[in-house]
C-alpha positions as CSV (number, residue, x, y, z in Angstrom):
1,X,0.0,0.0,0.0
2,X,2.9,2.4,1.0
3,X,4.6,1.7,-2.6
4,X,1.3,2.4,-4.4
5,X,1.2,5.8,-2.4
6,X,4.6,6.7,-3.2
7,X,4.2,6.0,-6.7
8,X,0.9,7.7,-7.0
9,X,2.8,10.9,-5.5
10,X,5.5,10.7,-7.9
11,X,3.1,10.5,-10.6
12,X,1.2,13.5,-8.8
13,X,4.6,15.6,-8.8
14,X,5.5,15.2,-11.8
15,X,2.6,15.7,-13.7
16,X,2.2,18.9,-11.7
17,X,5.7,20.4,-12.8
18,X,5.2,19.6,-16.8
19,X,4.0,22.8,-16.8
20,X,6.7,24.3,-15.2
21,X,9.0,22.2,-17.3
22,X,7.3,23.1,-20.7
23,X,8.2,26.8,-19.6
24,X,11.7,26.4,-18.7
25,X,12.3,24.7,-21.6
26,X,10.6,27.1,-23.9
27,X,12.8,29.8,-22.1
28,X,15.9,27.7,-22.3
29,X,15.5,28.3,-26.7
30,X,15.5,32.0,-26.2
31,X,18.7,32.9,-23.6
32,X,19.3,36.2,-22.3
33,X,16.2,37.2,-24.4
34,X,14.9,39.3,-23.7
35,X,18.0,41.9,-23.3
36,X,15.9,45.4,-23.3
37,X,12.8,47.2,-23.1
38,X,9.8,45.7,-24.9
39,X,7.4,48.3,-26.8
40,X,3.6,47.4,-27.2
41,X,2.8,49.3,-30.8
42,X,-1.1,50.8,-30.3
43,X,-2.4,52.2,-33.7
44,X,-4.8,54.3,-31.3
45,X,-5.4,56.9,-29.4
46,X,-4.7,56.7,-25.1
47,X,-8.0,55.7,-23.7
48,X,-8.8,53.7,-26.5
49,X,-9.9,50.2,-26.4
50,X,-7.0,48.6,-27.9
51,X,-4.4,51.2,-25.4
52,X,-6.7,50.2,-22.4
53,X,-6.0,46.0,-23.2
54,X,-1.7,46.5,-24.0
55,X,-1.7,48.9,-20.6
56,X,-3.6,46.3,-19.1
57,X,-1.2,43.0,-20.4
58,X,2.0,45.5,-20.2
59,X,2.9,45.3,-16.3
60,X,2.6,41.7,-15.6
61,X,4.1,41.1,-19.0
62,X,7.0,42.8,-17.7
63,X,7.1,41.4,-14.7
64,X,7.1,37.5,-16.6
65,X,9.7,38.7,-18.9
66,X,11.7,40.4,-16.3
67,X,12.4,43.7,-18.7
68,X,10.2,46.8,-19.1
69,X,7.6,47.0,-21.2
70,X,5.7,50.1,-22.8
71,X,3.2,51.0,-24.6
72,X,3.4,53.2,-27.8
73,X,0.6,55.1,-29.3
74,X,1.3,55.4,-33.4
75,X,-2.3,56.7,-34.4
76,X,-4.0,56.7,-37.8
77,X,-5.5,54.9,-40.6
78,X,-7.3,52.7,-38.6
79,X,-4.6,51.7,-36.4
80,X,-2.8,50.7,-40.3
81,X,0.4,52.8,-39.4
82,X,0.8,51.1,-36.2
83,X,0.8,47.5,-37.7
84,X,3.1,48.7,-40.5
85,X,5.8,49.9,-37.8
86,X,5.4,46.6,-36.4
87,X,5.7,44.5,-39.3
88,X,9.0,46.3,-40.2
89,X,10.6,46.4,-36.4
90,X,14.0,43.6,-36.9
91,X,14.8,44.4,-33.0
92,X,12.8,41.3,-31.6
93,X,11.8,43.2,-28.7
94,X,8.8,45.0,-30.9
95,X,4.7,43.7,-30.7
96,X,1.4,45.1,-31.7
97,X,-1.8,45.1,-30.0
98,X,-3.9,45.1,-32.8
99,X,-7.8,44.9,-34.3
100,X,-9.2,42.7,-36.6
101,X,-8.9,44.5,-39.4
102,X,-5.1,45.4,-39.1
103,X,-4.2,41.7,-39.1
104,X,-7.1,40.6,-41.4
105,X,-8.6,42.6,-44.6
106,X,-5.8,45.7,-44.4
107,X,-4.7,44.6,-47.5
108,X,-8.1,43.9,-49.6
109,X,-9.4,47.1,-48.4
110,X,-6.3,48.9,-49.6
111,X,-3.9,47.0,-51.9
112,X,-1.0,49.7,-51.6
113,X,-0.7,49.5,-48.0
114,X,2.6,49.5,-47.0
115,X,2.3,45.5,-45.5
116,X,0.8,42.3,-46.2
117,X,-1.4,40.9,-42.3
118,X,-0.5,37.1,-43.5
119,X,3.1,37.9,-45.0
120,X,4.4,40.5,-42.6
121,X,3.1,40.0,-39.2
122,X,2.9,36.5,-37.3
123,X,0.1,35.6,-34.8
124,X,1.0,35.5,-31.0
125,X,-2.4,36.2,-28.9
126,X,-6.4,35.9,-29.6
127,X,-6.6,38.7,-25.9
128,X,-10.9,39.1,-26.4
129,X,-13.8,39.3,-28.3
130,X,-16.4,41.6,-28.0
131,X,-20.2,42.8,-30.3
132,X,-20.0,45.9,-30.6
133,X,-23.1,48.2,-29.8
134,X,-25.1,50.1,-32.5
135,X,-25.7,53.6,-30.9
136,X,-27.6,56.9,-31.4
137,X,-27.6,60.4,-30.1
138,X,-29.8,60.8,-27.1
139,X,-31.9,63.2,-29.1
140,X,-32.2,60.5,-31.6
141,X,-36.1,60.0,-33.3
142,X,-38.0,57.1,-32.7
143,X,-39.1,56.3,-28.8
144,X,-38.4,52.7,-29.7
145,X,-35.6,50.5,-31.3
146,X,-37.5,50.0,-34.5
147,X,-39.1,53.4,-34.9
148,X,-35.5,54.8,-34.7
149,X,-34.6,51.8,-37.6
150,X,-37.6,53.5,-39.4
151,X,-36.6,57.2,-39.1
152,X,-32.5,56.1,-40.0
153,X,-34.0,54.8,-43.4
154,X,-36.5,57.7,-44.2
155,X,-33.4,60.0,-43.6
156,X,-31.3,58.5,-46.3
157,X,-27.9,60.1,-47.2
158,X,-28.8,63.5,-44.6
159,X,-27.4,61.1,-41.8
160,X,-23.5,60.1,-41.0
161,X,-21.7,57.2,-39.0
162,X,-18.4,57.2,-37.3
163,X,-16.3,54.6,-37.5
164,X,-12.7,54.3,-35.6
165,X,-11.3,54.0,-40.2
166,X,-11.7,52.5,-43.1
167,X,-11.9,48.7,-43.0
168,X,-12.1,48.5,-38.8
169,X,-15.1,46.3,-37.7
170,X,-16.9,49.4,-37.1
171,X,-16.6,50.8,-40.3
172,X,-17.6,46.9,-41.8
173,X,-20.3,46.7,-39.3
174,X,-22.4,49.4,-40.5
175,X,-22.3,48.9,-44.0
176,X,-23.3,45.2,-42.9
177,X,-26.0,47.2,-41.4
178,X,-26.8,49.5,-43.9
179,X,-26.8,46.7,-46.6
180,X,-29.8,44.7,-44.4
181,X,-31.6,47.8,-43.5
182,X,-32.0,50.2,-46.7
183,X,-30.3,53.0,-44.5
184,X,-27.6,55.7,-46.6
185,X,-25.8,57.0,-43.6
186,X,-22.2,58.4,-45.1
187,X,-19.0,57.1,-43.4
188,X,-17.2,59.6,-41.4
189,X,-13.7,58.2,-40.4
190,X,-12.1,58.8,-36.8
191,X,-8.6,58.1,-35.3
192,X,-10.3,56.0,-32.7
193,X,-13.5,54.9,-31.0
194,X,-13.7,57.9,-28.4
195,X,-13.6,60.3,-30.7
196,X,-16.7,59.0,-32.7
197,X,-18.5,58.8,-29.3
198,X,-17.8,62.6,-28.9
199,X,-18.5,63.3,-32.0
200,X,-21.9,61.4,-31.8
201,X,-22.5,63.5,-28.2
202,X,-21.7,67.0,-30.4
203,X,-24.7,66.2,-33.2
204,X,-22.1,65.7,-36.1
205,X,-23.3,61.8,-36.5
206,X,-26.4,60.3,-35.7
207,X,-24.8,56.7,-35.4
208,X,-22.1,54.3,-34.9
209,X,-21.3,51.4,-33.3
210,X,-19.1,51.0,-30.3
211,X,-17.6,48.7,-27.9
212,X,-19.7,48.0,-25.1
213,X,-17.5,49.5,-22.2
214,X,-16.9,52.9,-23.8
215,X,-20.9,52.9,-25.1
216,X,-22.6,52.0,-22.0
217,X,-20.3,54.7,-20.6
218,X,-22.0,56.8,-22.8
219,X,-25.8,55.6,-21.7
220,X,-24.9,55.9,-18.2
221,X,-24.0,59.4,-18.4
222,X,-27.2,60.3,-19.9
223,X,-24.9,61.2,-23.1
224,X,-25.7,58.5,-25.9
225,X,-28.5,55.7,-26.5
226,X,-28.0,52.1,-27.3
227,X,-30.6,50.6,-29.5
228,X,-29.0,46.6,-29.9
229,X,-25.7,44.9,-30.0
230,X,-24.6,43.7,-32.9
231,X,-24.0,39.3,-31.9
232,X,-26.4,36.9,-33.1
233,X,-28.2,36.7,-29.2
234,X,-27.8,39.1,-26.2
235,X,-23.9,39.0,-24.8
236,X,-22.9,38.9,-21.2
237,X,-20.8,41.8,-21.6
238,X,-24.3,44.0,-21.7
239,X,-27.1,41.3,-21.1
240,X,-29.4,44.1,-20.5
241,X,-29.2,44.9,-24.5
242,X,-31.2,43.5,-26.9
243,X,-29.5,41.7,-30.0
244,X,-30.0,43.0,-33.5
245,X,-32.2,40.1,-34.3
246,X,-34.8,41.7,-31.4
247,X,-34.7,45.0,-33.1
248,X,-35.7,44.1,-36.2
249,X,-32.3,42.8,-38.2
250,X,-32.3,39.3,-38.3
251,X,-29.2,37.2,-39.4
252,X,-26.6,39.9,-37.9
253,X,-23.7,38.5,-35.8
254,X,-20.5,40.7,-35.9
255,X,-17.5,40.4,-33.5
256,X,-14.4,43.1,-32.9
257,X,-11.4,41.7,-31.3
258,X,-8.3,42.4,-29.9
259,X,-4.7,40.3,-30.2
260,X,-1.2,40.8,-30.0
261,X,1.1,40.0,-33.4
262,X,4.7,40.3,-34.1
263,X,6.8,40.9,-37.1
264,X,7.3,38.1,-39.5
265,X,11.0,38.1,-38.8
266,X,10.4,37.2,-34.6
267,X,11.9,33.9,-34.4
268,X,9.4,30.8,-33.5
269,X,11.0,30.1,-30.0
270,X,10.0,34.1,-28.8
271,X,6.9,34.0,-30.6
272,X,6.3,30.8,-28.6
273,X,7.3,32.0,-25.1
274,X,5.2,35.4,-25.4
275,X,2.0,33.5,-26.6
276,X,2.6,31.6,-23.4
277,X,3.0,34.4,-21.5
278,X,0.2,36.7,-23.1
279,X,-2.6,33.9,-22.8
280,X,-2.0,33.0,-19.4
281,X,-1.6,36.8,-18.5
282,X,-4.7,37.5,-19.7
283,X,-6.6,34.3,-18.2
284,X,-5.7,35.2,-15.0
285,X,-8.6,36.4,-12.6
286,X,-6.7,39.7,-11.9
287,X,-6.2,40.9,-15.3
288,X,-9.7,38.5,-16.8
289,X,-11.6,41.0,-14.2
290,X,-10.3,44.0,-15.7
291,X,-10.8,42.9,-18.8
292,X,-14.1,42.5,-18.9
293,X,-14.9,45.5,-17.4
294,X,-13.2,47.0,-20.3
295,X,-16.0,45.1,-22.3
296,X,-13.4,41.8,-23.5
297,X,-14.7,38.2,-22.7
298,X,-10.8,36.8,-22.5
299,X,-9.7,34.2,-24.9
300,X,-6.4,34.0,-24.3
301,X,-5.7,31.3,-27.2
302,X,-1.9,29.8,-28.9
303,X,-1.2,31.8,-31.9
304,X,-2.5,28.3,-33.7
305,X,-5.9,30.0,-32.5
306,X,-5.3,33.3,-33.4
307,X,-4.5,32.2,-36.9
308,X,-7.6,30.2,-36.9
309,X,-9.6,33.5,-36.0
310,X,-8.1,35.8,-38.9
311,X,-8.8,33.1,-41.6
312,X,-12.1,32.7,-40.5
313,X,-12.5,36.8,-40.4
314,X,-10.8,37.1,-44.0
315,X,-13.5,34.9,-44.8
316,X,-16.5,36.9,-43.7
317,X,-15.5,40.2,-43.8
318,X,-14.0,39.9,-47.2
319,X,-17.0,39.0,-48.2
320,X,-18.6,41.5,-47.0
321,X,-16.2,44.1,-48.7
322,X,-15.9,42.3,-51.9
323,X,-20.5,42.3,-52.0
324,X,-20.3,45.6,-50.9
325,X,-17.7,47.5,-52.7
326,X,-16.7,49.2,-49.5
327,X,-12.5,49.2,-50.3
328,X,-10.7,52.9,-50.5
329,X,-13.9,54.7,-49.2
């Protein structure tokens, strides 16, 4: 009986250090790497969604890695600038925290952008996933949901959206919507998510859609109105929102996410360790809990399942460009 116990806990222990092993390992193929500050490459503003996840991951990163790392803002063309100074860093110690569409339809939407997603950049993270929220001006017609839906068609082209740039989810998202509603509302491209939401709350759009966290934000302060989020059913993130298939738009289930990439030229065994790292950062309750108040229901995946994600994305949202004629808007 002893023996049996003593080989049951040699079994226990070991099984219980393979993931310890599988780490020290992994960091035994990168040595002394890495050697310097790592920078986290944001294509958006401070305060923006995607600044508020790498400031989030950045600290306990560091602290895993055992070197600083910071967070840089590069804003513009829909967070297209930041991914391109990514895609060209050779220093190893350079990421993005990135959107669908940077690592996704950049490309399709604008063939002469500077970098190819799936040539220049290499999957690390899947971080979260997130509807977005279809919003309106608190002054907005229509006491209901599908009144408002009503009025947004009868005012054809007099109407704008914002959208956070060309070829971003948001800017997809409403032509989506447009396409399955009749509406005309003109595209209106912002630096970033916050600054459609101000925009909205000045009267120069009457709608958008925005991540949960910064649009319930928005309804809370008596600033903006949510009509529906934009999944196939209601999301935990705002539970209290109908989905677009309540309001009147069946057949509508559109996702933003957030990820972190790394150049092409980042060898396999970094790439390796900071997926690692990133997804079980980001699992964590601490960093899970802030998260999703941010308005992120964690994934946290290998950067197998990140890869998974963009081909099924290039899928659907290509579509949707290529049906909708949407490119170089």
């Amino acid at each position: 009986m002893r023996r049996q116990w003593i080989k049951f806990t040699v079994i226990s222990i070991a099984a219980s250090a393979m993931p310890l092993l599988a780490t020290a390992q992994n960091t035994s193929k990168t040595p002394g790497w890495p050697n310097k500050t790592v920078r986290i490459i944001v294509g958006f503003p401070g305060g923006s969604s995607p600044d508020l996840t790498a400031r989030t991951l950045a600290e306990p990163l560091s602290q895993a890695l055992g070197q600083p790392v910071i967070v840089e803002n590069k804003v513009g063309a829909g967070g297209n600038i930041a991914a391109d100074y990514v895609a060209k860093a050779t220093d190893n110690h350079t990421l993005g925290l990135m959107i669908n569409g940077n690592l996704t339809t950049a490309k399709l939407l604008n063939p002469k952008l500077p970098y190819d997603p799936l040539k220049d950049l290499q999957p690390v993270s899947l971080v979260g996933v997130s509807p977005l929220v279809l919003m309106a001006p608190k002054s907005a017609p229509g006491v209901s949901a599908l009144a408002f839906l009503t009025a947004a068609k009868q005012a054809g082209d007099t109407w704008s959206y914002g959208s956070p740039g060309i070829g971003t989810v948001g800017h997809i998202g409403m032509e989506l919507f447009k396409s399955k509603t009749g509406t005309q509302a003109v595209h209106v491209p912002y630096p970033g998510y916050a600054q459609v939401a101000t925009a909205m709350i000045g009267g120069q759009l009457q709608l958008s859609m925005l991540p949960p966290a910064l649009a319930m934000a928005q309804v809370k302060g008596d600033k903006l109105r949510a009509i529906g989020v934009t999944s196939s059913g209601r999301s935990t993130l705002v539970p209290e929102l109908p989905s677009m298939a309540e309001v009147g738009v069946p057949n509508f289930n559109l996702e933003i996410w957030n990820a972190v990439a790394a150049p092409k030229s980042m060898p396999p065994a970094m790439v390796a360790k900071l997926a690692g790292l990133v997804s079980d950062i980001a699992r964590s309750p601490e960093v899970r809990q802030k998260l999703f108040a941010q308005g992120w229901q964690v994934v946290g995946s290998s950067p197998a399942g990140l890869a998974n994600r963009i081909q099924a994305d290039n899928v659907l949202f290509g579509g949707i460009i290529k049906a909708l004629g949407v490119a170089n808007q």
